[in-house]
Backbone as CSV, one residue per row, in Angstrom:
resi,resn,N_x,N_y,N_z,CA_x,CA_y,CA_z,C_x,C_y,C_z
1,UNK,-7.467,-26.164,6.996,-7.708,-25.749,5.632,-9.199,-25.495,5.477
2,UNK,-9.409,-24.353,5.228,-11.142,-24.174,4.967,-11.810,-24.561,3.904
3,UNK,-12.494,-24.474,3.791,-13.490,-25.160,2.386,-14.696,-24.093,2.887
4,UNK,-14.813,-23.369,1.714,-15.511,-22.115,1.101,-17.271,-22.058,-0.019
5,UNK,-18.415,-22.075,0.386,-19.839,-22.327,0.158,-19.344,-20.908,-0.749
6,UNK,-18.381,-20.971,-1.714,-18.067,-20.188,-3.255,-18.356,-20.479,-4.524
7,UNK,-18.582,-19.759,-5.498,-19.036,-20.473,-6.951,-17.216,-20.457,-7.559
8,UNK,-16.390,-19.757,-7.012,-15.291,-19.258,-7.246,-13.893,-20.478,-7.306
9,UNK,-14.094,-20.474,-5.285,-13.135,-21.006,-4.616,-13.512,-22.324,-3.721
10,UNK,-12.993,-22.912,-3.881,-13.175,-24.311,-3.289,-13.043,-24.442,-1.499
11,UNK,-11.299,-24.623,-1.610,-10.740,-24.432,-0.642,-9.665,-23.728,-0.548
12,UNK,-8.580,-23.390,0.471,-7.471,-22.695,0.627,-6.475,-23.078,1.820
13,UNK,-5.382,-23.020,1.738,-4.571,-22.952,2.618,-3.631,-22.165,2.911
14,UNK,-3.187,-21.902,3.796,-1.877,-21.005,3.726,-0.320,-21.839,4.843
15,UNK,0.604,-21.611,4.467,2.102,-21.847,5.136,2.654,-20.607,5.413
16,UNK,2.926,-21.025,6.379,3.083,-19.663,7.913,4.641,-19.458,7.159
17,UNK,5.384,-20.563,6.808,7.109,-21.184,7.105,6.989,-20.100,5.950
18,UNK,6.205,-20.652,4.773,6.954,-19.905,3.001,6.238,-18.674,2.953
19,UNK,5.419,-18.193,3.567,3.977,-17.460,2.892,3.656,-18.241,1.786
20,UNK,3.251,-19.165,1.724,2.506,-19.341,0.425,1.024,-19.651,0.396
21,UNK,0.374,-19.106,0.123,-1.100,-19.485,0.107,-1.359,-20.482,-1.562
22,UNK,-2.164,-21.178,-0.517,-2.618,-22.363,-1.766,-3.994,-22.786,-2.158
23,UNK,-4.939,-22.323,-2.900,-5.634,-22.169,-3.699,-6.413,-22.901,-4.578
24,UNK,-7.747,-23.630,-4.412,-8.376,-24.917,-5.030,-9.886,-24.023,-5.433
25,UNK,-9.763,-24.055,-7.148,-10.563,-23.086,-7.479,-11.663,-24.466,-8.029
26,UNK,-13.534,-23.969,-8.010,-14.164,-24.830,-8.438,-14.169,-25.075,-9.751
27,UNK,-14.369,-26.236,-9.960,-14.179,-27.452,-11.465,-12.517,-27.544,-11.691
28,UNK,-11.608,-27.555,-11.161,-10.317,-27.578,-11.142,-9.759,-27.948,-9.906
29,UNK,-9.089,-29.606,-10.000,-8.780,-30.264,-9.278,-7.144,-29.820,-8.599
30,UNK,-6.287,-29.303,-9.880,-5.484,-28.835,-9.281,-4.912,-27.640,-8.388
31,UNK,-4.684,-27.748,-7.809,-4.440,-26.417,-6.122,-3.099,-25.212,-7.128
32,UNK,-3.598,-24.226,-7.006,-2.725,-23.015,-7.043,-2.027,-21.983,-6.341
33,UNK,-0.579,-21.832,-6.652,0.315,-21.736,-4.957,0.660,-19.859,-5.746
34,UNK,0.567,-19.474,-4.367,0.544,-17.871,-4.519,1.449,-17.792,-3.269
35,UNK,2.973,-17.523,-3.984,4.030,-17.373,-2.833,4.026,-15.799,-2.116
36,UNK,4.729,-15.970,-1.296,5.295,-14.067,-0.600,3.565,-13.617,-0.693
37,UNK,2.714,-14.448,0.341,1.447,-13.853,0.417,1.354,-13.389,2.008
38,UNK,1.252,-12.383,2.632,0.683,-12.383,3.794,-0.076,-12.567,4.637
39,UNK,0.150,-13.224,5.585,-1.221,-13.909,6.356,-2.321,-13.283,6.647
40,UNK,-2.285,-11.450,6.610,-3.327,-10.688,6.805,-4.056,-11.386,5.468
41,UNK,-3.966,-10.923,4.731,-4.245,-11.662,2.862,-4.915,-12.900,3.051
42,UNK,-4.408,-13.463,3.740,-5.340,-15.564,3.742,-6.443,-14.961,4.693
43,UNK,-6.272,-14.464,6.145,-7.528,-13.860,6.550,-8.207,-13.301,6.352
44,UNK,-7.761,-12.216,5.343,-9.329,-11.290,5.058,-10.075,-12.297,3.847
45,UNK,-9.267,-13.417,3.128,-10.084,-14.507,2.100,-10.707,-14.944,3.007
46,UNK,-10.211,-15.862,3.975,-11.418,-16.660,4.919,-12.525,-15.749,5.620
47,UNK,-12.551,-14.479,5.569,-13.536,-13.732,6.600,-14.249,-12.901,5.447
48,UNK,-14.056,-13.286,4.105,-14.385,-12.590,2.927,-15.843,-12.574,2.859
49,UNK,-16.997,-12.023,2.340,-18.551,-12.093,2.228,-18.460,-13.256,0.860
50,UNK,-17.733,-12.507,-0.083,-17.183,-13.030,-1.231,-16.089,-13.700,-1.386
51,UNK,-15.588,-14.949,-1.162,-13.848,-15.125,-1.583,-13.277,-14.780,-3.210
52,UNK,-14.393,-15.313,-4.037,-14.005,-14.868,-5.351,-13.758,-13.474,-5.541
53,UNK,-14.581,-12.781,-5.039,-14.854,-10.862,-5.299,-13.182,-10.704,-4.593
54,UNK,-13.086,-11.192,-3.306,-11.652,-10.810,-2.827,-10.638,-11.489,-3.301
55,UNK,-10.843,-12.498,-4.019,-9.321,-13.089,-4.836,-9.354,-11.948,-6.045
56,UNK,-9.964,-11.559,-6.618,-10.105,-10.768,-7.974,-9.387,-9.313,-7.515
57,UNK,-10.323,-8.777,-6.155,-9.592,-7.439,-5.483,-8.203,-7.323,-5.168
58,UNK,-7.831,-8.343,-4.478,-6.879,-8.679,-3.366,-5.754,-9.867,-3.856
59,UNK,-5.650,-10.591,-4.635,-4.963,-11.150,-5.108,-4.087,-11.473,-6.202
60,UNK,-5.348,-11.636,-7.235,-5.154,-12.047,-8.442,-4.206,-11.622,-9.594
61,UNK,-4.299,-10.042,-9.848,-3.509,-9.118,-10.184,-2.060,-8.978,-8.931
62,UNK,-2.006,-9.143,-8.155,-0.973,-8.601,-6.780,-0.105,-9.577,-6.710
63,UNK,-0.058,-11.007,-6.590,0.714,-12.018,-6.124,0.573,-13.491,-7.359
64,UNK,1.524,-13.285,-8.517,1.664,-14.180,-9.302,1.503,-15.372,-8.692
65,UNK,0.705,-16.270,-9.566,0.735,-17.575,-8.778,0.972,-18.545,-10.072
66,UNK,0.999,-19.767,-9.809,1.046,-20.833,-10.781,0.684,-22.250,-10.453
67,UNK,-0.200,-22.473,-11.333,-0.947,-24.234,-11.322,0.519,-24.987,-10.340
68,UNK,-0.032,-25.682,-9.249,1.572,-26.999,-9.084,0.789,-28.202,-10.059
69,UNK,1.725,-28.313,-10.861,1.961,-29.940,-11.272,1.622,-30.907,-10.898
70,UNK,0.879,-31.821,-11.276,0.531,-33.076,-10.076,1.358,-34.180,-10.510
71,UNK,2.102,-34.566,-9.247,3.204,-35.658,-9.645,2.890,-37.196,-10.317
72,UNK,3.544,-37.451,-11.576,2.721,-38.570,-11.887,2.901,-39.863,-11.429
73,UNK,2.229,-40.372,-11.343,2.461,-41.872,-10.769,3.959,-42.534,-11.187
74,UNK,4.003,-43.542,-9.557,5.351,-44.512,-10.475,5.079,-45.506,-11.514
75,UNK,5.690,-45.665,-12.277,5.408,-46.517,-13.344,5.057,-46.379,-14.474
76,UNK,4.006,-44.937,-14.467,3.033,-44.228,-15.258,3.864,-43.491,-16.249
77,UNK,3.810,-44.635,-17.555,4.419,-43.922,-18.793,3.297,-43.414,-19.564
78,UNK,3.878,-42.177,-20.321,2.884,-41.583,-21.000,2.611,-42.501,-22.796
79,UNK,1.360,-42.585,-22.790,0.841,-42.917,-23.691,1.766,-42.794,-25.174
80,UNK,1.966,-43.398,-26.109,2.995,-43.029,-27.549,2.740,-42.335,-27.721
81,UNK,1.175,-42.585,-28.276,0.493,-41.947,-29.292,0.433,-39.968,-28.856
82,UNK,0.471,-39.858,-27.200,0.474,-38.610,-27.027,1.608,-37.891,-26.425
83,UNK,2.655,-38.821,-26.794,4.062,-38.280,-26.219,4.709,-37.500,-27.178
84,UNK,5.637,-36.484,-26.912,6.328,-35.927,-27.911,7.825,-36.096,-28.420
């Protein structure tokens, strides 16, 4: 998994099995999964001058993605006061 000297992008990964490339943008802890991506696609990000300039070119618009969820702890009930 690379980790990227980006104002953009953090780190990235990709799965050979799903295509899914997975996506850790800076000040945002949670990773963003961009399915049916091609592995040419994760390489030209890692060999990018820019990764941000090429997520914006090459991605962003092209391959819907969505925040994953971070699973919550066991035990971990949500607060009253902010439950619905």
């Amino acid at each position: 998994m690379p980790y990227f000297d980006s104002t953009a992008i953090r780190r990235a990964e990709y799965e050979p099995a799903s295509r899914t490339l997975t996506i850790w943008f800076v000040g945002n802890d949670d990773p963003y999964d961009y399915p049916a991506v091609p592995s040419a696609v994760f390489d030209g990000l890692c060999r990018a001058d820019s990764q941000g300039q090429f997520f914006n070119a090459c991605i962003r618009d092209i391959y819907p993605g969505h925040r994953r969820a971070r699973p919550r702890r066991a035990g971990k009930r949500p607060h009253p006061r902010y439950s619905t």
